[in-house]
C-alpha positions as CSV (number, residue, x, y, z in Angstrom):
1,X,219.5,127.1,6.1
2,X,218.6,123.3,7.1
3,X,218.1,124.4,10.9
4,X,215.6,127.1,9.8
5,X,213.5,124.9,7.8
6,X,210.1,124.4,10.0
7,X,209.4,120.9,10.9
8,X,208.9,118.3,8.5
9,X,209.7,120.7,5.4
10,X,212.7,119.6,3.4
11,X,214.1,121.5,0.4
12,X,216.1,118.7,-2.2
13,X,217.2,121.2,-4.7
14,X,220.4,123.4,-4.4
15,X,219.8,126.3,-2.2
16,X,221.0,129.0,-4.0
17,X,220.9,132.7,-2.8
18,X,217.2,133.2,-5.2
19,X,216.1,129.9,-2.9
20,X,217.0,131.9,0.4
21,X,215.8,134.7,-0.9
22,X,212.2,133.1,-1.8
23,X,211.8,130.1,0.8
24,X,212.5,132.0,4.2
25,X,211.4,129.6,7.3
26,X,208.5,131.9,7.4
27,X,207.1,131.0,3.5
28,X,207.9,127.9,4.1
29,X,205.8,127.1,7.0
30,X,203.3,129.0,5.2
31,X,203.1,126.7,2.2
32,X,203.6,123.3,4.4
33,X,200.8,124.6,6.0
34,X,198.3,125.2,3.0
35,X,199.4,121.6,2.0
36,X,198.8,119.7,5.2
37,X,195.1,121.0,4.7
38,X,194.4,120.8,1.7
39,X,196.7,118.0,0.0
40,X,194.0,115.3,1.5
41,X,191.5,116.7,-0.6
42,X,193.6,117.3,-3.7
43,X,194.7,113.3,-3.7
44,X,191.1,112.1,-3.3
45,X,189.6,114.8,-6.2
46,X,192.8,112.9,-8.3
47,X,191.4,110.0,-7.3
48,X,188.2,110.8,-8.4
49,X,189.4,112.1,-11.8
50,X,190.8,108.3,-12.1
51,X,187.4,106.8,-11.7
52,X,185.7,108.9,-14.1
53,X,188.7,108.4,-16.6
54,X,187.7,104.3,-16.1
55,X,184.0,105.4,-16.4
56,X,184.6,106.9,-19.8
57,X,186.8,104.0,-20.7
58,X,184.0,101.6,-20.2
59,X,182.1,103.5,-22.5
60,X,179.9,105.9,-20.1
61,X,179.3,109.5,-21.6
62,X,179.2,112.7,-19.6
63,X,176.6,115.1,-19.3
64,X,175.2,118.3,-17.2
65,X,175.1,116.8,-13.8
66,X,171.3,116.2,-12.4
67,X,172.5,116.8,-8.9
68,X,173.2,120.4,-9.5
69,X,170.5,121.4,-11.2
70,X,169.3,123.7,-8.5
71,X,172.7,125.9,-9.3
72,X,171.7,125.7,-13.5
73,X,168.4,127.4,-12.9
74,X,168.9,129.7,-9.7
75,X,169.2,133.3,-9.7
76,X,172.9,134.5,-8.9
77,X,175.4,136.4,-9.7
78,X,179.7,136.2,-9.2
79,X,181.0,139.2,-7.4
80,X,181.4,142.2,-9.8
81,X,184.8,142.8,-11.2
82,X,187.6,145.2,-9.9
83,X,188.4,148.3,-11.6
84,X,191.6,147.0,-12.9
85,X,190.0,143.7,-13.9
86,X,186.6,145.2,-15.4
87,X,188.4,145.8,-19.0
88,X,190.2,142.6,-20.2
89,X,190.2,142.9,-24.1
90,X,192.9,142.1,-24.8
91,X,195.0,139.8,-22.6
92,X,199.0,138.9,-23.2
93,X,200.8,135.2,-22.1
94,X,204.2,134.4,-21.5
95,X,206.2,132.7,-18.6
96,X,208.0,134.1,-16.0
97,X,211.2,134.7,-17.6
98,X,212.5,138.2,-16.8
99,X,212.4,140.0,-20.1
100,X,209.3,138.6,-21.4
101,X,207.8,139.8,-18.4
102,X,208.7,143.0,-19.0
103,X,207.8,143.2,-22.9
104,X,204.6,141.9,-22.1
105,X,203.4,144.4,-19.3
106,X,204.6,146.9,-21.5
107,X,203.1,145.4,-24.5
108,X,199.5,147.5,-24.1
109,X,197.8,144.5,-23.3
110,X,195.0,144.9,-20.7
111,X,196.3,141.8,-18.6
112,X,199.5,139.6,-18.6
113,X,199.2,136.0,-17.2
114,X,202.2,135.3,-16.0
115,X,202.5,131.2,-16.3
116,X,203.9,128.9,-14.2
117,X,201.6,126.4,-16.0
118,X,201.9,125.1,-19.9
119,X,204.6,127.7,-20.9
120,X,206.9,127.5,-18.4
121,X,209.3,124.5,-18.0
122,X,209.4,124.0,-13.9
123,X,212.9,124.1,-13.4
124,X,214.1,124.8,-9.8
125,X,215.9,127.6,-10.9
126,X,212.2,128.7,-13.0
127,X,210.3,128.1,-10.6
128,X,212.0,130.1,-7.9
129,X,213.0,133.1,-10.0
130,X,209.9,133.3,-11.4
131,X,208.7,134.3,-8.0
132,X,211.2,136.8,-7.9
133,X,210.1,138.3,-10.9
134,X,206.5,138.6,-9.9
135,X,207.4,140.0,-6.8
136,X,209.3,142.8,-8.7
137,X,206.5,142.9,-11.4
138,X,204.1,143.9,-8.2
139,X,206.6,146.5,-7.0
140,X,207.4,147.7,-10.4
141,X,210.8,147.1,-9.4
142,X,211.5,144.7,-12.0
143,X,214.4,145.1,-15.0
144,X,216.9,143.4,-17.0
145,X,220.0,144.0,-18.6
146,X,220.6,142.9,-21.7
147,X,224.0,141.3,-23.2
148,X,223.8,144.2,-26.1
149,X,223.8,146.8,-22.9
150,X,220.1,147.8,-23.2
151,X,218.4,148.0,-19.9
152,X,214.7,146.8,-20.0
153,X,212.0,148.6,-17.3
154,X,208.4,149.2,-17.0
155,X,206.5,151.9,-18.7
156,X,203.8,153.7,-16.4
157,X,201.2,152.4,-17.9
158,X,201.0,148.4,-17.7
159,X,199.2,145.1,-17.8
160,X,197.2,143.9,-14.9
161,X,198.8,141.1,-13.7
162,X,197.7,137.8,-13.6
163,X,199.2,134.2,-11.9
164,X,198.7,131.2,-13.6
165,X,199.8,128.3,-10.5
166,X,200.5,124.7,-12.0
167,X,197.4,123.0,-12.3
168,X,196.5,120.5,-9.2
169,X,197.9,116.8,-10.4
170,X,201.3,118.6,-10.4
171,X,204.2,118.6,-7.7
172,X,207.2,120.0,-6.6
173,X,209.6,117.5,-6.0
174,X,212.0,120.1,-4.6
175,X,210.3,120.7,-1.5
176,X,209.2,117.9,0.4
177,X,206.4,118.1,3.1
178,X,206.3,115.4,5.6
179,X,208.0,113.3,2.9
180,X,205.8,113.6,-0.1
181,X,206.9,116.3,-3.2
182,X,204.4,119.3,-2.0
183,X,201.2,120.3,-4.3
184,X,202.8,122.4,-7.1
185,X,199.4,124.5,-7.0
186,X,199.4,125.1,-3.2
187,X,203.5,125.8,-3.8
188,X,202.8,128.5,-6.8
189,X,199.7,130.1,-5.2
190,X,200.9,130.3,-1.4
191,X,204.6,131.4,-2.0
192,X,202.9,134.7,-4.7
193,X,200.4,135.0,-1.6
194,X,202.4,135.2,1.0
195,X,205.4,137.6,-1.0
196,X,202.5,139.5,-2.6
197,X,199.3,139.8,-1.0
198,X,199.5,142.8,1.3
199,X,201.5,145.1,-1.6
200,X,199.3,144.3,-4.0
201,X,196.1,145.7,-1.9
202,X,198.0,148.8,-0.6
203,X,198.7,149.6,-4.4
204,X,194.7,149.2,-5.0
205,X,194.8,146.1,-6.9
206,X,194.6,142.0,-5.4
207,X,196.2,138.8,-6.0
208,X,194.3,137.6,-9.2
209,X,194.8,134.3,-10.4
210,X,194.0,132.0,-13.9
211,X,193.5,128.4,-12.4
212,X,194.1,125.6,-14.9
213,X,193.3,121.9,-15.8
214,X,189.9,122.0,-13.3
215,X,187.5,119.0,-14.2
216,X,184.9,119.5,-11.9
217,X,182.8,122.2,-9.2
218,X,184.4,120.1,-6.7
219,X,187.9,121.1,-7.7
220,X,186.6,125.0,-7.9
221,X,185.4,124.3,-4.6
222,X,188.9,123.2,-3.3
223,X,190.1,126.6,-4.8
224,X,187.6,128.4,-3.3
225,X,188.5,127.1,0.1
226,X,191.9,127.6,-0.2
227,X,191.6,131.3,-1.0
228,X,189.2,131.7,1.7
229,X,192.0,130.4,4.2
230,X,194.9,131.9,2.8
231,X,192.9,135.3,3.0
232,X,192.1,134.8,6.6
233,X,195.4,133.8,7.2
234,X,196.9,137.3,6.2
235,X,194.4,139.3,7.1
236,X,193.1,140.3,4.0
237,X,189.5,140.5,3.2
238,X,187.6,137.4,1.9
239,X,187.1,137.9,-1.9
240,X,190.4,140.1,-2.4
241,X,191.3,137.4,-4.6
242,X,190.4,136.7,-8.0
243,X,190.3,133.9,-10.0
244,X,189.4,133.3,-13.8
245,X,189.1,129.5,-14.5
246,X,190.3,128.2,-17.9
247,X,187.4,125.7,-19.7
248,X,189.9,123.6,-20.9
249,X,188.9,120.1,-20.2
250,X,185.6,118.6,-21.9
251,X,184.2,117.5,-18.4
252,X,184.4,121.2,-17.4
253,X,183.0,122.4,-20.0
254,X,179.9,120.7,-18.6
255,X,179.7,122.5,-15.3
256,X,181.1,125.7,-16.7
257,X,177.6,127.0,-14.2
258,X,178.2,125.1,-11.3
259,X,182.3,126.1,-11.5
260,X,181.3,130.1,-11.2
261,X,179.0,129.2,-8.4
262,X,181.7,127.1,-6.3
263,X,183.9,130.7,-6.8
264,X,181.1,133.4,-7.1
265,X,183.0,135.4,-4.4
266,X,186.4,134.8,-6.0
267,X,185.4,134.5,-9.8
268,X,186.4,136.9,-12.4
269,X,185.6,134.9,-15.5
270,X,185.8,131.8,-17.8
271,X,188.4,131.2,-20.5
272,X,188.1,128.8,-23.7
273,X,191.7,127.4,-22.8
274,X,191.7,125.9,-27.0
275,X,194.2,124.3,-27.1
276,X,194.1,121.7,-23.5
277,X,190.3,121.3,-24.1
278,X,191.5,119.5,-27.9
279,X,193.9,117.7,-25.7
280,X,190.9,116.8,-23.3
281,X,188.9,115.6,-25.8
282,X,191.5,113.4,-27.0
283,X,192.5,112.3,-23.7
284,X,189.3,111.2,-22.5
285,X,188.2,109.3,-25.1
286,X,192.1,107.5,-25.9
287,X,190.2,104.1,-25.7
288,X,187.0,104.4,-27.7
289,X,188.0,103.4,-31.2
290,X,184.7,105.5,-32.6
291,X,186.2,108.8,-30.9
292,X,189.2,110.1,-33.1
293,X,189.9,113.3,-34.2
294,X,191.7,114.1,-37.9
295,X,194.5,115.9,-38.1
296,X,195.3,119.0,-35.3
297,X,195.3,121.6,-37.7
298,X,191.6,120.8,-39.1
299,X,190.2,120.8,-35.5
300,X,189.7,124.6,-35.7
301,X,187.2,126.9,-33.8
302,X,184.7,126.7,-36.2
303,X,184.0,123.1,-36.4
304,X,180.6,121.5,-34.4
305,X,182.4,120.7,-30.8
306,X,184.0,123.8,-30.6
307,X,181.5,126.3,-31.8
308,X,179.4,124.0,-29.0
309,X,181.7,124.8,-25.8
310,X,182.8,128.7,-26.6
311,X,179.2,129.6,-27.4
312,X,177.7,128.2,-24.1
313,X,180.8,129.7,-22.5
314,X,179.8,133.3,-23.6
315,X,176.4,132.1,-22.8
316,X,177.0,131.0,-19.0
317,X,179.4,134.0,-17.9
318,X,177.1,136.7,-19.2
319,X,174.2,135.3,-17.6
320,X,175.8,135.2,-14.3
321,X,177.8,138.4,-14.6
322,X,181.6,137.2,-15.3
323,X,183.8,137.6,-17.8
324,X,184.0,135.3,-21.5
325,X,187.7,135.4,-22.6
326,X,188.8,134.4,-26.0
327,X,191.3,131.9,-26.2
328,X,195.0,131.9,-27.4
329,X,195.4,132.2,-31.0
330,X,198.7,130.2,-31.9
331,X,199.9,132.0,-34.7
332,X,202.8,134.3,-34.4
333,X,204.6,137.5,-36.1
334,X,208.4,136.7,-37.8
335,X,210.1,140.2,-37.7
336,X,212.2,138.7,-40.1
337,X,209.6,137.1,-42.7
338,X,207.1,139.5,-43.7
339,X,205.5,137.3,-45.6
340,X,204.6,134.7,-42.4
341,X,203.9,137.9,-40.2
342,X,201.5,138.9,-43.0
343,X,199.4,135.7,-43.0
344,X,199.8,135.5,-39.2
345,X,198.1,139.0,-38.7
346,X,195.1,137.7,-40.7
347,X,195.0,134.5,-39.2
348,X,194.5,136.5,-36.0
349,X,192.3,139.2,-36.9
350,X,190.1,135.9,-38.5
351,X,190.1,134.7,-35.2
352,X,189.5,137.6,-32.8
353,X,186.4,139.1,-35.2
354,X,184.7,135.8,-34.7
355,X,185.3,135.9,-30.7
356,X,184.4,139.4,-30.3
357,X,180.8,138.9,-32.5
358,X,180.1,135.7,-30.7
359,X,180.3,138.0,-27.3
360,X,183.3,137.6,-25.7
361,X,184.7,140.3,-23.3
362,X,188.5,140.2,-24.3
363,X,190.6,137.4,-25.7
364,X,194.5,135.8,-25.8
365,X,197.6,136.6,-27.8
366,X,201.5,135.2,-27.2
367,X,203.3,138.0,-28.4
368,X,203.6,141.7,-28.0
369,X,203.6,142.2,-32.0
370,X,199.5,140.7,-31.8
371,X,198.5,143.0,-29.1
372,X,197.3,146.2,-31.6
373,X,195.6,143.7,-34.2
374,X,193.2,142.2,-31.3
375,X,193.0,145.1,-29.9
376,X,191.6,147.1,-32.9
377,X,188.9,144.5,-33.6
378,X,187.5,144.4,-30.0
379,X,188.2,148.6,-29.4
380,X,185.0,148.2,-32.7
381,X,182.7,146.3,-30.9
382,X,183.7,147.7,-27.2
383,X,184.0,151.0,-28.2
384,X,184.5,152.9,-24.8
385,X,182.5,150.1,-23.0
386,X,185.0,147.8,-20.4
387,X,183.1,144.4,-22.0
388,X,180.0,143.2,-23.6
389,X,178.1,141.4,-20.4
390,X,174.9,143.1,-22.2
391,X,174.6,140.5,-24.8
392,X,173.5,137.6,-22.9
393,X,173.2,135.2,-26.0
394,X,170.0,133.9,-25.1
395,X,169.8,132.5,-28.4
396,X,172.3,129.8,-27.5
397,X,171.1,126.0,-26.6
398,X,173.2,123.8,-26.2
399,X,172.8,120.0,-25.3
400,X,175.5,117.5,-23.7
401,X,175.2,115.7,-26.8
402,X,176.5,118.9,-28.6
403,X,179.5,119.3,-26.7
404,X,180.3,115.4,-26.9
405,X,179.9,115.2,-30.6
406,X,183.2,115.6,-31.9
407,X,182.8,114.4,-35.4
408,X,185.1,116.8,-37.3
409,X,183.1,117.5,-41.1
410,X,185.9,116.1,-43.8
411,X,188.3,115.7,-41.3
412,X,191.1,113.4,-42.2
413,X,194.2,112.1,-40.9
414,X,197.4,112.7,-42.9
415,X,200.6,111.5,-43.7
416,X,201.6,115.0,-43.3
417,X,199.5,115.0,-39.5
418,X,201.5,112.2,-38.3
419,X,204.8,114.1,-39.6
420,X,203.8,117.4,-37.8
421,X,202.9,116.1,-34.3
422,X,206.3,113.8,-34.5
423,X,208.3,116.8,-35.3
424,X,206.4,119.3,-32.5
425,X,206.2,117.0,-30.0
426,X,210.0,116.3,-30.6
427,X,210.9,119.9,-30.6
428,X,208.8,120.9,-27.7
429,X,210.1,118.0,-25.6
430,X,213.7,119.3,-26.7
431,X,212.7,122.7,-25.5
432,X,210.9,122.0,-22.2
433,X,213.9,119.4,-21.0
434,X,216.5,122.6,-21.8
435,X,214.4,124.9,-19.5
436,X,211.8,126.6,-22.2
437,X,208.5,126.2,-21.9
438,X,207.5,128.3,-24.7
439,X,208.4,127.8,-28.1
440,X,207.8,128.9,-31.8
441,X,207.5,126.2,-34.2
442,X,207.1,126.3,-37.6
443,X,205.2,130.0,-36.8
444,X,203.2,129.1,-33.7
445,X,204.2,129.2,-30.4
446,X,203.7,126.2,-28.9
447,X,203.4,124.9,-24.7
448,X,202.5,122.0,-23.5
449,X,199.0,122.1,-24.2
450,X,199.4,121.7,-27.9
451,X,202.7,119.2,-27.4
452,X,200.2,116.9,-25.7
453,X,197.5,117.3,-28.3
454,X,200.3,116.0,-30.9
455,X,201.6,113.4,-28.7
456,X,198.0,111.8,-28.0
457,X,196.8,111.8,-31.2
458,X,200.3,109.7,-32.3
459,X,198.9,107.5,-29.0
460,X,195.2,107.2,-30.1
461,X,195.9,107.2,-34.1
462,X,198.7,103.9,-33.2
463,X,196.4,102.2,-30.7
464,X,193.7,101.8,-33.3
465,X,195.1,101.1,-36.3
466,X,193.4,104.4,-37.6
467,X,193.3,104.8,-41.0
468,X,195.2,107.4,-43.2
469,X,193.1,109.5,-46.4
470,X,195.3,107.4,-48.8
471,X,194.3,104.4,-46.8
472,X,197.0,102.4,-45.0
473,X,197.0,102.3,-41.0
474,X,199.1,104.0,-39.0
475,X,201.7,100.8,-37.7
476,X,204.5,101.2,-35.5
477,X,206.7,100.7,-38.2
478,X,205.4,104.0,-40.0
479,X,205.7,105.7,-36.8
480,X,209.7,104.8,-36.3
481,X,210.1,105.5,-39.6
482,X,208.6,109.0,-39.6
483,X,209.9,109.4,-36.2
484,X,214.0,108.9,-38.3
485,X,213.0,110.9,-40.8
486,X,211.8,113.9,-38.7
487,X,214.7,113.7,-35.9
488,X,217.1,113.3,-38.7
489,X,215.8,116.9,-40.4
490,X,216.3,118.4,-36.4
491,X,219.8,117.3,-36.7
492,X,219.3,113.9,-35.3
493,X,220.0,112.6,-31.7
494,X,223.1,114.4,-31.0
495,X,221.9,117.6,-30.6
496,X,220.5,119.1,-27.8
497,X,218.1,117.3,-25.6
498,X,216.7,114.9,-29.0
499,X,217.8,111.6,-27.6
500,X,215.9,112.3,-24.3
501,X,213.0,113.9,-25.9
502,X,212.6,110.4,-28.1
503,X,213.1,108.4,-25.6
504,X,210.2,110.7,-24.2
505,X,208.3,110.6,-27.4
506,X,208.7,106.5,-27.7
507,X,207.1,105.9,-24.5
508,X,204.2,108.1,-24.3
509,X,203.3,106.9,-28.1
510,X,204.0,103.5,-27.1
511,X,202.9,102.6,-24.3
512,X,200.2,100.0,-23.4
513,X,198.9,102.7,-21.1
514,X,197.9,106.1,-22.2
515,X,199.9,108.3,-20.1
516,X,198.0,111.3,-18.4
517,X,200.2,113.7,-18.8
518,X,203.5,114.3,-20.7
519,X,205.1,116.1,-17.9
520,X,204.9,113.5,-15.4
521,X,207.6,111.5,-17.1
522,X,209.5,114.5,-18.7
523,X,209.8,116.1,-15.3
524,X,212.0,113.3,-13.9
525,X,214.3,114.7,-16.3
526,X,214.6,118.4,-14.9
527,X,217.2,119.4,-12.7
């Protein structure tokens, strides 16, 4: 294969027949292209988030940007939805693991991201089947064989599909472009492209896309001109693709307006991406001592902040003509634990009743079992309509200060907080490093999203000496010993991946340096 590779390109990882099947000479100079124009821009807009990041740090606060204020008040509107992207109520998550693939177009959700984002970990062998499988997804091609003998295959009726691409301060290190580990976005987006493009409009539909982790316009505008490239590129018509943007960083979720505009051709929609935007919050405001959340499980939806962002998120799509999607609610059904099901179901049903009466057009669920619960409660306010665009919540105003005030009413930080994100962000880490991105614990699935909200707060709580309800500051010495304690219930180091995931653990909690993102170390550690 080495004398095929186009010039410059180098593939590290073992080329199996998947990787010959997947990086042809022809993909690959497709992909090395997209990345010698756009990787120049990606670095600098990372560069950017690093000044902003030392803004915050010195104490600067965000707002809506006075530049753009032009785009705030104009009169526009994003390109109206296609028909099999106009009714999204309820829409199903998962990685692109074969089976779950197939479960979930099957599942009667309206949409299935498929992720190679938060839920999926980005091992070679992932990453390149995963194409595989959303190229048989597309062609409906796609089954599985299961050890017990049954045979898995798509119903007629299925999802619309959707691509999640890792977010843009990701690379792949197994493909090498001119020397440097290629833009894991540009990778992701260009390969399902190029494979997909052309079947997917013959069949009527497009490439449709959820793009992650944005913090600014100017990163929507960098999306916006890759799309238009790559569409030009394979003669397809500009604004075939599609592209819903997740809202889940805090400085996004002050040009939520300005994001839509950068994509109005492309855009199909925002998302309130929970869980990272928690993460964001934390994130951005590690340093300030005056800026720390309680525990995870009392920063819910309904608290100030986050009543703040999804409200002005219904507000801003409807006004411009996109779609408001719901986020992902954690919980999860135990087929063998009625009991946990039961309470999960309500959970749910809590959560998609308040989404749907606040306005939004469809919302997120992570298993197949959740799909007829969310879809009941929007089918009674939808009724035979495809969304709710109508109700343009007009009656919404919200300020900067609004969506920066993340004082948390009673919140506390427990003994029993600090226990829980030790043990999650141990068993995710465990997970992700043996190739699973996904992962129920203790009833919720978790991704990296919510591993990084535990593993900050650890980082923020630590750094500041925060105080717990009963008093006494969190010291390292509390943390090592609840660290013990909680690796010893998981069976201790021996098992599995635990004496990498502390090691993990230990030096994202412990570092001088708050560590951007938890997969920058752990993916050293993936084959």
């Amino acid at each position: 294969m080495a004398e095929n590779l186009p010039d410059g390109v180098q593939i590290v990882g073992p080329i199996t027949p998947a990787v010959q099947e997947v990086l042809t000479a022809e993909a690959l100079a497709f992909v090395a292209d997209l990345h010698r124009r756009f990787n120049p821009t990606r670095q600098r807009l990372l560069a950017r988030r690093a000044e902003r990041q030392a803004a915050l740090d010195a104490g600067e606060m965000p707002g809506f940007l006075p530049e753009t204020a032009e785009i705030r008040t104009g009169e526009w509107q994003v390109a109206p939805a296609p028909a099999d992207l106009n009714d999204r109520r309820v829409e199903i998550t998962g990685p692109t693991d074969r089976k779950m693939m197939i479960n979930a177009l099957n599942s009667g959700a309206s949409v299935f991201m498929a992720d190679f984002e938060d839920a999926l970990s980005p091992t070679w062998d992932n990453v390149i089947q995963g194409q595989i499988n959303c190229s048989d997804a597309v062609r409906r091609t796609i089954e599985f064989l299961n050890p017990d003998g049954r045979v898995y295959k798509l119903k007629d009726q299925i999802a619309t599909l959707l691509i999640r691409p890792r977010g843009w301060h990701l690379g792949e290190k197994h493909v090498l472009v001119d020397g440097e580990p290629i833009s894991g976005s540009l990778f992701d987006f260009g390969l399902y492209m190029f494979r997909n493009a052309r079947e997917l409009v013959e069949r009527g539909s497009g490439p449709y896309f959820y793009l992650p982790k944005l913090e600014s316009h100017l990163e929507a505008r960098l999306w916006n001109d890759v799309f238009n490239y790559t569409q030009d590129a394979l003669g397809i018509p500009r604004g075939t693709i599609r592209a819903t943007v997740l809202i889940e960083t805090i400085l996004a979720a002050l040009e939520m307006e300005e994001i839509l505009y950068e994509l109005r051709e492309h855009a199909a929609g925002l998302n309130a991406g929970r869980w990272d935007y928690i993460f964001s919050v934390i994130k951005k405001f590690a340093r300030r001592p005056d800026m720390i959340l309680p525990d995870r499980s009392q920063v819910t939806m309904t608290v100030p902040f986050m009543r703040a962002y999804t409200e002005l998120l219904v507000r801003t799509c409807h006004k411009r003509g996109a779609h408001a999607i719901g986020g992902m609610a954690a919980f999860i059904p135990n087929r063998r634990d009625p009991e946990v099901t039961e309470k999960a179901l309500a959970k749910v049903r809590e959560d998609k009743e308040r989404e749907s009466s606040d306005g939004f057009d469809g919302t997120w669920v992570a298993h197949p079992d959740l799909v007829p619960v969310a879809r009941e409660v929007f089918d009674r306010v939808l009724g035979d309509r495809p969304h709710q665009k109508h109700r343009l919540r007009e009656d919404v105003h919200v300020t900067a200060e609004e969506i920066l005030d993340i004082r948390v009413p009673g919140g506390q930080i427990t003994e029993d907080g600090v226990r829980l994100n030790v043990s999650v962000a141990l068993q995710y880490l465990n997970s992700w490093l043996n190739g699973n991105g996904a992962a129920a614990i203790f009833n919720l699935m978790e991704d990296a999203a919510t591993a990084e909200i535990s593993r900050s707060q650890l980082w923020q709580w630590l750094h500041h000496g925060a105080k717990l309800a009963d008093g006494r500051p969190l010291t390292l010495e509390m943390y090592t010993q609840i660290r013990e304690e909680e690796l010893a219930k998981l069976g201790g180091s021996g098992v599995g991946r635990y004496e990498e995931a502390t090691e993990l653990l230990d030096g994202l909690v412990l570092s001088q340096e708050f560590v951007e993102f938890l997969t920058y170390p752990a993916y050293e550690l993936l084959d």
